[in-house]
C-alpha positions in Angstrom: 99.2 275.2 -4.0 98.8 275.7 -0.5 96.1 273.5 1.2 94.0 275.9 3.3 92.4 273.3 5.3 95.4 271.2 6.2 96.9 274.5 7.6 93.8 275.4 9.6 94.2 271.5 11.2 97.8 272.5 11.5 96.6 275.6 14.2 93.9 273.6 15.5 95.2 270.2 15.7 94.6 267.5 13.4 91.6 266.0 15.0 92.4 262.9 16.3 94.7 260.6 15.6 94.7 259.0 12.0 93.6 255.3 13.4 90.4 255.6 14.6 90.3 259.6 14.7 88.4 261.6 16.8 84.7 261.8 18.0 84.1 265.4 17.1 85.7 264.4 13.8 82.6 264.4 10.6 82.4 260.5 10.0 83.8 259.8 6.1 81.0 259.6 3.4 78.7 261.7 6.1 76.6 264.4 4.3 76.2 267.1 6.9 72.8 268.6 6.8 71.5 271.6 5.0 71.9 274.6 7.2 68.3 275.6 7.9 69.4 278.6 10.2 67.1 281.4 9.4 69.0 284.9 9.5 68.3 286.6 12.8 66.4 290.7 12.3 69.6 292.0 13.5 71.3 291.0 10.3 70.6 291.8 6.7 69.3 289.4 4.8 71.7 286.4 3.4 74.6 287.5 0.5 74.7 284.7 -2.4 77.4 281.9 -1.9 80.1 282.8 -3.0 81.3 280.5 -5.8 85.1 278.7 -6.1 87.5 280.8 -8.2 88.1 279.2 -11.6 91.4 277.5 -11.7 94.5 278.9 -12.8 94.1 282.4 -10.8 96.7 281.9 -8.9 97.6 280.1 -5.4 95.6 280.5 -2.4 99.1 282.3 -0.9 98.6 284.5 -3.8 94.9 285.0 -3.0 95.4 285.7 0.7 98.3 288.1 0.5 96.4 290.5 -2.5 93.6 290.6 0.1 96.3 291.9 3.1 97.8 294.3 0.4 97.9 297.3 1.8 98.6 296.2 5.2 102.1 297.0 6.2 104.0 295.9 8.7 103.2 297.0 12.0 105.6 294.9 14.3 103.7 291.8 15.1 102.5 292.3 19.2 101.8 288.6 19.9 100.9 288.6 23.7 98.7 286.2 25.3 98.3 282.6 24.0 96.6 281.1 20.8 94.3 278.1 20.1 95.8 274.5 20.2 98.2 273.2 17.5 100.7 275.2 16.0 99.7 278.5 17.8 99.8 277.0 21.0 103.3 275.7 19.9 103.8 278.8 18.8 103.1 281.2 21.9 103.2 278.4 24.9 102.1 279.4 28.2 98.8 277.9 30.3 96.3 275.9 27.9 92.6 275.6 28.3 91.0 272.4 28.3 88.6 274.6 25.9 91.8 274.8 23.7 92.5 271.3 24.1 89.3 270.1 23.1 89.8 272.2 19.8 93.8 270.1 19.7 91.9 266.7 19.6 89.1 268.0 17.4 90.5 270.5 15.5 87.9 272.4 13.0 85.2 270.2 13.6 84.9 270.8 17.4 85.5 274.7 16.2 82.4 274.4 14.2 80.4 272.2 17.1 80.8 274.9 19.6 79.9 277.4 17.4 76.9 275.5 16.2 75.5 274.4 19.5 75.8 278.3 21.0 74.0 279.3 17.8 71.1 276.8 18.5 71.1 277.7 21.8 70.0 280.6 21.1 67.9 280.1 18.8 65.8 277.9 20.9 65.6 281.4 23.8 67.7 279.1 26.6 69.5 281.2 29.1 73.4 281.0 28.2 74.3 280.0 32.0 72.2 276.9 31.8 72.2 276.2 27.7 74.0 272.8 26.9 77.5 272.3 25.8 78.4 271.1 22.3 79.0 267.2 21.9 80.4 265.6 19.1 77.4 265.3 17.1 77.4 268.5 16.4 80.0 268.8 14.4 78.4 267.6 11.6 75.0 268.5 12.1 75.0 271.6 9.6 77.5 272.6 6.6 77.0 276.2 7.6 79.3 275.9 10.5 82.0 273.5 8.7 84.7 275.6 8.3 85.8 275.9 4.8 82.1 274.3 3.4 81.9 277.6 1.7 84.0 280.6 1.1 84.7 283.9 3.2 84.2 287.9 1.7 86.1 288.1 -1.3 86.7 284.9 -2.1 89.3 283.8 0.6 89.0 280.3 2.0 87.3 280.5 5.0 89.8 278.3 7.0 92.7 281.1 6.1 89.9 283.9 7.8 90.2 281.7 10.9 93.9 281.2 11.3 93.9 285.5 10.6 91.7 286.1 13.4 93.1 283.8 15.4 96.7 285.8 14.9 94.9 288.5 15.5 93.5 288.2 18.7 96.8 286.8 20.1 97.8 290.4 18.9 95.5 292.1 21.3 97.0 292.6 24.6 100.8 293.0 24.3 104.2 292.8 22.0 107.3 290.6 21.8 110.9 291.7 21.7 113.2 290.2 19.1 114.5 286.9 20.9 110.8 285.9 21.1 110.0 287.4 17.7 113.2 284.8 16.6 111.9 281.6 18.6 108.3 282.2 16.8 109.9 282.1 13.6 112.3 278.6 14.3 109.0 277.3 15.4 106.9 277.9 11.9 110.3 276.8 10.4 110.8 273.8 11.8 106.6 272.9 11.9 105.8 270.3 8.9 103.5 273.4 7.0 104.9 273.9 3.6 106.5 276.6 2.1 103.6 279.0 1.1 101.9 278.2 4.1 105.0 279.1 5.9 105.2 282.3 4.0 101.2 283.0 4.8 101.8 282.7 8.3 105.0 284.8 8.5 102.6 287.5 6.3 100.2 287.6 9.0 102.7 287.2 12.0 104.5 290.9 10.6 101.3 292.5 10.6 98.6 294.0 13.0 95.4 292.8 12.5 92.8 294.9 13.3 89.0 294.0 14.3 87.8 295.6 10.8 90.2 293.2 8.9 89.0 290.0 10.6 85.2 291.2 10.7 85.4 291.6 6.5 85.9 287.8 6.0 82.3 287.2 7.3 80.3 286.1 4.5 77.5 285.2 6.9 75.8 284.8 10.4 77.3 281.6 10.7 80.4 282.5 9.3 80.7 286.1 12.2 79.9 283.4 15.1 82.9 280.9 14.3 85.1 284.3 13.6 84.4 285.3 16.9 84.7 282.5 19.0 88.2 281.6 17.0 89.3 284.7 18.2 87.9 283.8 22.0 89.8 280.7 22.2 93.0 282.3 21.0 93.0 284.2 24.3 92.6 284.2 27.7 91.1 287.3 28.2 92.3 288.2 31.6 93.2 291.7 30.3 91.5 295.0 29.6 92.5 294.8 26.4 91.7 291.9 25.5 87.9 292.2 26.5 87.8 295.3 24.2 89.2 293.7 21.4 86.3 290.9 21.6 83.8 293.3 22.0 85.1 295.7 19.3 85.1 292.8 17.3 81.6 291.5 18.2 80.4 294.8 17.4 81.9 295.1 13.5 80.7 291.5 12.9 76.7 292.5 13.8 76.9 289.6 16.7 73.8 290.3 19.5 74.9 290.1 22.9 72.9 287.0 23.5 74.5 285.2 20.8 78.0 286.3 22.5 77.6 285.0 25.6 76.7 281.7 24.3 79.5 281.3 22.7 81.2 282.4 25.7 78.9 280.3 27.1 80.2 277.3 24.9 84.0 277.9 25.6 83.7 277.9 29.7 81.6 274.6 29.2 84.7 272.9 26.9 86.8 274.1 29.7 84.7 272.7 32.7 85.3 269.0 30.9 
């Protein structure tokens, strides 16, 4: 069965090294703390968590492809760059320090930004002046732990990421088939095994839309981290790009202000 997490620290990074780790990794035998983040007006009020599928139902490969049935191939149109780890082995080109923070961190620093923009703005601080994440934060509420609970329909959460995060490298171009043939020796020859090999060759012959990557929210917390995934897999220095975030923004019920502190978040991890 295909791990769902080790593939989302396969697109990320793996967090650290394994002796001593990282600081943004969540310290072994920590509880994080009970997300206490009241739902904003602008959304409706919270769904039920979403319980784990009973065993024997099939692999999380299976579970992932029934929910892109129906998409068909469009030609995957992978311009622009992706998040650190495999996509930026992947797609290459300039890297962020934003990105790299995410490569030494991997899901936990995902989660810290997306916490700290999130508090941010809960407290009313001005985006421009709000503070940046620091490791801390990475385990300072399960709500923003990738893959603490599920996505929309079941999917593990970490699998919604790695979607959006194809998905938004989608946004602002296409590949011919030489570069369509080095993407594929690179998922070959990356350590993920086969089902997650064949999950990401699913989603690297498809185009993902906003609508698809906006269903897997199954919460505030859940839209914020979907979102800023999607930032980091871009730099968007093109039209198209820009629309795609706010398109996406829009379908996920995200407030302006929350945006641009996330955005506010990713131009911090870049400053550092």
């Amino acid at each position: 069965m295909m791990d769902a997490k080790t593939l989302l620290e396969q697109f990320l990074g793996r967090g650290g090294p394994a002796q001593g780790g990282s600081p943004w990794q969540i310290p072994p035998g920590k509880a994080p703390a009970k997300a206490q983040s009241p739902w904003p007006a602008q959304w409706p009020s919270a769904p039920p968590q979403t319980k784990p599928a009973p065993q024997g139902q099939g692999s999380l490969t299976d579970r992932a492809r029934d929910l892109l049935a129906g998409a068909g191939p469009g030609g995957a149109a992978l311009g622009g760059l992706a998040a650190g780890g495999l996509l930026g082995t992947l797609f290459g080109g300039k890297r962020s320090a934003a990105r790299s923070v995410l490569t030494h961190g991997g899901a936990a620093a995902l989660g810290a930004l997306a916490y700290r923009a999130w508090q941010n703005w809960q407290a009313g601080q001005q985006p421009a002046s709000a503070p940046p994440a620091a490791p801390p934060d990475a385990a300072a509420d399960a709500a923003f732990i990738p893959g603490a609970t599920e996505a929309a329909a079941g999917e593990p959460f970490e699998l919604s990421l790695i979607r959006a995060m194809i998905g938004a490298a989608q946004a602002d171009g296409h590949i011919d088939a030489p570069e369509r043939a080095k993407i594929f020796e690179q998922v070959e020859r990356s350590s993920l095994d086969p089902a997650a090999k064949g999950f990401v060759f699913t989603l690297l012959n498809q185009r993902i839309g906003v609508e698809q990557v906006a269903a897997a929210a199954n919460s505030p917390e859940q839209a914020a981290e979907l979102w800023l995934a999607s930032r980091l897999a871009m730099d968007p220095d093109q039209p198209a790009e820009r629309v795609y975030l706010d398109a996406l923004a829009h379908r996920l019920g995200i407030p302006a202000e929350l945006v641009a502190h996330l955005e506010r978040q990713v131009v911090a991890a870049a400053a550092t």
